[in-house]
C-alpha positions, 0 to 999 in steps of 0.5 A, a space after each residue: 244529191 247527198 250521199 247517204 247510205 241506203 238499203 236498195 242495190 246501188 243499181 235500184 238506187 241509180 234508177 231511181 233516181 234517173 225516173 225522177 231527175 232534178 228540173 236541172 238535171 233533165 235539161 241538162 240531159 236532154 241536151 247531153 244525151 246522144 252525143 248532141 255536145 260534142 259527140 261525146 258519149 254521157 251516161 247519167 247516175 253513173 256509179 264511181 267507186 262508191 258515189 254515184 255522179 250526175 253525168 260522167 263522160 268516161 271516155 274523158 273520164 269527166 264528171 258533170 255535176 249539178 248543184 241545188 239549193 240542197 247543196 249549201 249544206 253539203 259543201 264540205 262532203 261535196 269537197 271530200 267527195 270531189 277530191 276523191 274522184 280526181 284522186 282517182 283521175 276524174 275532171 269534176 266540173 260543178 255547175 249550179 241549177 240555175 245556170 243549167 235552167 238560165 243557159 244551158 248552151 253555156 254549160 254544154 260550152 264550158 264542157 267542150 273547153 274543158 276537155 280543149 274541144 271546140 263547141 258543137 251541138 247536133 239535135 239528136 236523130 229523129 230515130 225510134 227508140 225503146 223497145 219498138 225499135 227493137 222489134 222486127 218490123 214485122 212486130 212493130 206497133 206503128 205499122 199499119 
């Protein structure tokens, strides 16, 4: 997405956007979320400086960034913008949403090599999650 300015808090604005990620962009998610590629830890519209990124891996200070067709147009902004990040000593990896929607294993392969790691995928555990999972067991809502 563009970089453009905006009236909302950058926070607001980051969350907004992960409610309503690209089709790409929640695929790619659901299979970097929970250290299932790698065990590496990824957050998603992370805050960078100035410019929000798709998925940053910080531990490895790495960014994963996934371009649509609205990209054609920004190519030049994106460059700037990419540079920037290394400037300041961020791997920006680039992949297209059609090769996150054709073959994601690929992309999860491309990130473990770039960071010299051998690929491995573990399904995430079936755990509650949210708020439930919060809850004294007392108060959970699936006890009977």
């Amino acid at each position: 997405m563009p970089d453009q300015p905006n009236r909302q808090s950058p926070k607001s604005f980051r969350r907004q956007r992960r409610k309503k990620p690209t089709r790409s962009e929640g695929l790619l998610w659901s299979v970097l979320r929970s250290k299932q590629v790698c065990g590496l830890k990824f957050r998603r519209e992370h805050s960078i400086d100035v410019w929000i990124v798709d998925f940053a891996c910080v531990a490895h200070k790495l960014v994963v960034e996934v371009d649509g067709g609205y990209h054609d147009d920004t190519i030049e902004d994106d460059l700037i913008r990419q540079k920037k990040l290394e400037q300041l000593g961020w791997r920006v990896l680039r992949f297209t949403d059609k090769d996150v929607e054709q073959d994601t294993e690929s992309v999860g392969r491309a990130i473990a090599a770039e960071l010299g790691l051998e690929y491995r995928f573990e399904n995430r555990a079936k755990t509650a999650s949210g708020i439930n999972a919060r809850r004294p067991p007392s108060l959970r809502e699936d006890r009977p």
